[in-house]
C-alpha positions, 0 to 999 in steps of 0.5 A: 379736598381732603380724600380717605385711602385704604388704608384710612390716613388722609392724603391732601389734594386741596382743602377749602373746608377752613377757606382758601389754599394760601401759599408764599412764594419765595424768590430767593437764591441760597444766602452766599450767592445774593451776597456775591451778587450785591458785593456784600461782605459775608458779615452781612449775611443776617441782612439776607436771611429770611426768617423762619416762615414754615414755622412761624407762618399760621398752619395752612400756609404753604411756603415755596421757594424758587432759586435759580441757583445753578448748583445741586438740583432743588429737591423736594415738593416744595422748592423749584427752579426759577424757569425763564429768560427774565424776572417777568417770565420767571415770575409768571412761570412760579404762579402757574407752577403754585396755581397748577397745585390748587392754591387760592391766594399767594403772597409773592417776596424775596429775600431782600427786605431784612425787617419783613416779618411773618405778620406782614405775611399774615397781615396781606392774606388777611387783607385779601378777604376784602381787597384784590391785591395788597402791596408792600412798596419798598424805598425805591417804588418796587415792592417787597411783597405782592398779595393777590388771588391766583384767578387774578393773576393777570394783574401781573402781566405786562408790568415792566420789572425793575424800574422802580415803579413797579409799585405803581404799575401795580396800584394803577390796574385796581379801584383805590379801594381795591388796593391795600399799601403796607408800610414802606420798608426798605430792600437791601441791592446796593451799599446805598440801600444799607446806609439808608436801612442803617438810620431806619431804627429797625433791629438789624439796622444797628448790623447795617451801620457796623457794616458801614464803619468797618467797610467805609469807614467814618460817616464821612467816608460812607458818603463818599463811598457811596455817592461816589459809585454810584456817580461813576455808573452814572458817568459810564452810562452816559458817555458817547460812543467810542469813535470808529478809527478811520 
């Protein structure tokens, strides 16, 4: 609630007066580490960069970042450090830091999905005044975005990260009609996600598909790139153990 001090400006614990408190909560290192971490040219950099949701976002919504950057310490209200020894712990740890500071709705994404716009955002909180939790299914069956009450927040527990069902785990914890699922969109991990993102039509695609021509060359040699690293991982995983010297 909004509270008068003495000298009579207003200083804001939490307003309910206009509807709930609505946060977004960013998952997100600075730009140069997500490129490192994905082998990605710095050239690809406008793939990675997360529109301007402070100022584009409807005011009363409040953006947190959380990185786990190991550089300078994050200053400011608003930006965290990721705390825990997984993404399922840090993920935990970020809503109760969001959910100790009053909100009453909060839409969870990263940095990863190049043609997430604020309407989406806008989009989820507003689905949330009829529905328990609103998914954005990405091309893997993970989600980019994750929409959901604080007093719901359980729904995320025990959900196993990273296995490309997170989207379904999800789903299958409400009634039907309780879900809403926004469009596919794709999330940008490997060289394999951008050859996909490249033929999506989408306004960065025409940058995914010049990254591919100057890093892999002709159409035939992004194939090959492509197909062929992922066949190594493929035959490392699944070679025997090396056998113990006698």
């Amino acid at each position: 609630m909004r509270t008068a001090t003495a000298t009579g400006t207003m200083t804001t614990q939490s307003s309910h007066i206009n509807g709930p408190r609505r946060a977004v909560l960013i998952f997100a290192d600075e730009a140069h580490v997500e490129l490192a971490r994905r082998a990605f040219p710095s050239a690809a950099r406008p793939l990675l960069n997360l529109p301007s949701f402070g100022a584009e976002l409807s005011p009363g919504i409040d953006v947190h970042l959380f990185t786990s950057s190991r550089g300078s310490t994050p200053c400011g209200p608003r930006i965290h450090r990721q705390a825990g020894h997984d993404f399922a712990a840090r993920l935990e740890n970020a809503v109760e830091s969001v959910n100790d500071l009053e909100y009453d709705e909060i839409v969870v994404i990263g940095r990863d999905c190049p043609s997430l716009r604020p309407i989406d955002i806008e989009h989820a909180f507003g689905e949330l005044e009829s529905r328990k939790l609103v998914l954005g299914p990405d091309h893997r069956g993970g989600c980019y975005l994750i929409a959901f009450r604080l007093r719901d927040r359980d729904l995320l527990c025990g959900v196993r990260w990273k296995r490309h069902t997170d989207c379904a785990q999800l789903r299958d914890r409400c009634l039907p009609l309780e879900v809403c699922l926004l469009p596919l969109k794709h999330e940008l991990d490997s060289w394999a996600d951008i050859r996909l993102f490249a033929r999506c039509g989408d306004r960065l695609a025409r940058l995914a598909s010049f990254l591919l021509r100057v890093v892999c060359g002709p159409d035939i040699a992004v194939t090959h790139f492509v197909d062929l690293a992922l066949q190594r991982v493929r035959v490392r995983q699944q070679m025997p153990p090396p056998a113990i010297a006698i």
